[in-house]
C-alpha positions, 0 to 999 in steps of 0.5 A: 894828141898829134904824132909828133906830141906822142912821139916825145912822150915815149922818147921821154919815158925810154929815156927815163928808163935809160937814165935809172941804169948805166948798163951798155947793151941796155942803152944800146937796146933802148935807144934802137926802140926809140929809133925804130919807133921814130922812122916808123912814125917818119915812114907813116903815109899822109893818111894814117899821118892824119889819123893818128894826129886825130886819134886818142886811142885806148892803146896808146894811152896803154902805152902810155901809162905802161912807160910810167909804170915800167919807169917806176917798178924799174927805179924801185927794184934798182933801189932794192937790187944789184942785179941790174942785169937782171932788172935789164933784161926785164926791162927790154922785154917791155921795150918789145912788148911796147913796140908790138903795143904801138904796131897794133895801134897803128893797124887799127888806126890805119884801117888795118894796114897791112904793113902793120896789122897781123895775118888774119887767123882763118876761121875754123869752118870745115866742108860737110861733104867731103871725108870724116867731120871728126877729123875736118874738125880737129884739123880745122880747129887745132890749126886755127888754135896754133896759128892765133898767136903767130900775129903781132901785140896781143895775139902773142898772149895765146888767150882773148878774155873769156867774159867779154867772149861769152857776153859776145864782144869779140873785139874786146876780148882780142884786145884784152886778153885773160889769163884763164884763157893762156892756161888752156892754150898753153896746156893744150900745146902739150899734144904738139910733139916736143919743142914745137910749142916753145916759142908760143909758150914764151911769147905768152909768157915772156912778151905779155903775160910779164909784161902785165906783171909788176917787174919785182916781187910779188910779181902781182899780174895786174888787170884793167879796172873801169870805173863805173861812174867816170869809164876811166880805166886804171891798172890795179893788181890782181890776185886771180890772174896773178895765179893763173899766170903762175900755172903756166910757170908751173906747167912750162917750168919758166921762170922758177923764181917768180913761181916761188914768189907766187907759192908764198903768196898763195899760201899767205892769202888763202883765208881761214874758210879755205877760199882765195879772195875775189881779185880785182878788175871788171869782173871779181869771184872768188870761185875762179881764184879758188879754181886757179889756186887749188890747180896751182898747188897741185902743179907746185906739189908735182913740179918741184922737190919738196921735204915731209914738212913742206909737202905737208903745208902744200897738201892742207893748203889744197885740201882746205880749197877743195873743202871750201869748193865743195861748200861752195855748192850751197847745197845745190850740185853745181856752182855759181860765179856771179860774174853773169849774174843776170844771165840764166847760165852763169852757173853752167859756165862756173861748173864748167870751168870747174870740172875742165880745169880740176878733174883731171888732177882731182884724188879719187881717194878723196870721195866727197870731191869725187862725188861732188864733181860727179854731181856736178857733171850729171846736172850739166848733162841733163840741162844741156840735154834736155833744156837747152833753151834756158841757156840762151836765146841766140843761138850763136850765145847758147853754142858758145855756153854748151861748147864749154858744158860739153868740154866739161862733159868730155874731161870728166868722161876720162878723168872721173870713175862716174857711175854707169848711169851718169857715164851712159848719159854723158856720152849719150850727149856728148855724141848728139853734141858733135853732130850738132858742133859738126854742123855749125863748123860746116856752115859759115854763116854760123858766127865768127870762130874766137879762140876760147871757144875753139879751145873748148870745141877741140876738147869737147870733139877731139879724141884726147888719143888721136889729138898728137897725131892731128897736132902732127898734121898741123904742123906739117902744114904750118910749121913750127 
């Protein structure tokens, strides 16, 4: 589609957009994003002029259906609303989502130009021989983590899609991040000393995660859905990210009325078996929305003010998804979530995910829960301490898999009261894990560093006690 084509589409759809409210400092806001964008394509060099008049790119195609759904959501909660404001607000949010969209378009399109194209995040690779790895590595790893969503578009999501990750397609998982990965990143910006972290938290929140949203109630987050026959990608709404979303709300107390929304929906779909549906998008398991929900009912209970009644709807709600977790097992001590079916460790990713996301709030008084995740914990341990050739032949892939076994192993290490041989045998791993991962991070030909895996390094190399003090350091460095 040439430029001056694409151009107008997007003039046109702001100014549909312009044309549902009568708010002045919407306008305002509006029309400057049109006239930024239209000298932006003006100050194009010939070169990425004749690229993009060749291009018909994913991202812009984004772009493109994100105006037509931004136009419809806004003139549907105007219909339903009087606080245009409100809905304004929402609105101008999109217009800057959209824009930092267009910007890395135009990167990739340009060949990475570099009035356009974010700074590239260092990998995390430290020097063998000089002082404590330990330390090198926690530097290295957490400096790597903050300075990832300092960059324009995506990167501001604080998160890279987990499954296209663990199948190896990196630039798949930049360009379209998951949610499961922003509640890892987000919680993680917990150790950085307070305040530091508000801004990568609203970013996240603010300038992608909402923007996947639908702009009024439920507030379902949606995902991109291929076709399997045709390729063609549509956007549907997704429950599984829907509620992982709504942890980071719980967590970051932002937006406490979109997360009242979200307790409702938890609550109306669980299922008479205590599960969660599967969700929609390219990758669907009932395991990971049951994961994020069980995770989200927690937070809630803690996070707000509930009487006896309530508070007793949200406990059933919980306990009913932890009973349904630990069915889920099958009789076996681990869990599986199908979304690597043909992949010998599909079970090893599913259990922990499990352990690393729901340990740490897990109720010792609860003790078939307790047993259950202990269970688990001790085949995780024993698989990757004695049979780690079944996770992987490529050893980059198998390095990628046991970094989250390992973060698994090192959660549960502090949050469960395992009994002495489950506990010696873990940390018996864990330590020959370390040399290994100081290892691979000493050497550069090791493979490209992506943001979930250094996630799942800090946890699995970083004493959770010291982790505030290198969080200090970083930011000594970096800044804010």
């Amino acid at each position: 589609m040439p430029s001056s084509k694409r151009k107008k589409i997007l003039e046109a759809g702001l100014k549909a957009l312009l044309a549902t409210f009568e708010t002045q400092w919407l306008i305002k806001g509006l029309s400057t994003f049109v006239v930024e964008y239209s000298s932006k394509i003006d100050d194009l060099s010939d070169e990425q002029r004749t690229v993009l008049a060749s291009a018909t790119t994913e991202e812009c195609q984004e772009v493109l259906r994100e105006l037509s759904r931004c136009d419809e959501h806004s003139r549907e909660a105007a219909r339903e609303s009087r606080q245009t404001g409100e809905i304004a607000k929402v609105l101008l949010e999109k217009a800057e989502y959209l824009e930092e969209l267009l910007k890395a378009s135009w990167a990739k399109q340009s060949g990475g130009d570099s009035s356009v194209a974010s700074p590239k995040v260092p990998q995390p690779f430290i020097n063998p021989s000089e002082g404590n790895p330990g330390d090198a590595s926690a530097v290295a790893l957490l400096s790597y983590v903050w300075q990832y969503p300092k960059g324009d578009g995506v990167r501001r999501s604080w998160a890279v899609k987990e499954s296209s990750v663990l199948r190896g397609d990196l630039e798949e998982a930049r360009r379209y991040p998951g949610a499961g990965i922003a509640v890892l990143s987000t919680h993680l910006a917990e150790v950085f000393p307070e305040g530091a972290a508000e801004n990568h938290i609203a970013n996240c929140v603010h300038f992608w995660a909402v923007q996947e949203a639908q702009a009024n109630d439920p507030y379902l987050v949606t995902t991109r859905k291929p076709d399997n026959i045709t390729g063609h990608v549509t956007r549907v709404p997704d429950f599984r990210h829907t509620i992982a979303l709504a942890i980071i709300l719980a967590r970051s107390r932002l937006r406490p009325h979109q997360m009242e929304h979200y307790r409702q929906l938890v609550l109306k779909r669980q299922q008479e078996d205590g599960g969660w549906p599967a969700g929609e998008g390219a990758t669907v398991t009932e395991l990971f929305s049951a994961i994020y929900a069980v995770e989200f009912l927690h937070l809630y209970a803690c996070a707000c003010n509930l009487d006896d009644s309530e508070r007793q709807v949200i406990e059933k709600a919980h306990d009913n998804g932890v009973a349904w977790l630990i069915r889920d097992t099958k009789g076996t001590p681990v869990w599986e979530c199908g979304v690597f079916e043909n992949e010998p460790w599909d079970w090893a990713i599913a259990t922990a995910w499990v352990i690393r996301l729901l340990a740490p709030n897990a109720d010792h008084a609860h003790a078939k829960w307790i047993e259950c995740l202990s269970d688990a914990l001790g085949e995780l341990v024993h698989v990757a301490s004695s049979k780690r050739h079944t996770l992987g032949n490529a050893p980059t892939q198998r390095f990628r898999v046991e970094a989250r076994m390992a973060a698994a192993t090192s959660v549960a290490l502090r949050a469960l009261p395992l009994d002495a041989v489950k506990r010696a045998n873990a940390t018996e791993y864990l330590a020959h894990w370390r040399n290994r991962a100081y290892k691979a991070l000493g050497d550069p030909d090791s493979g490209p560093m992506d943001l979930a895996t250094a996630l799942f390094l800090v946890d699995s190399l970083v004493e959770s006690d010291k982790l505030g003090l290198f969080a200090r350091r970083v930011l000594d460095e970096f800044g804010k």
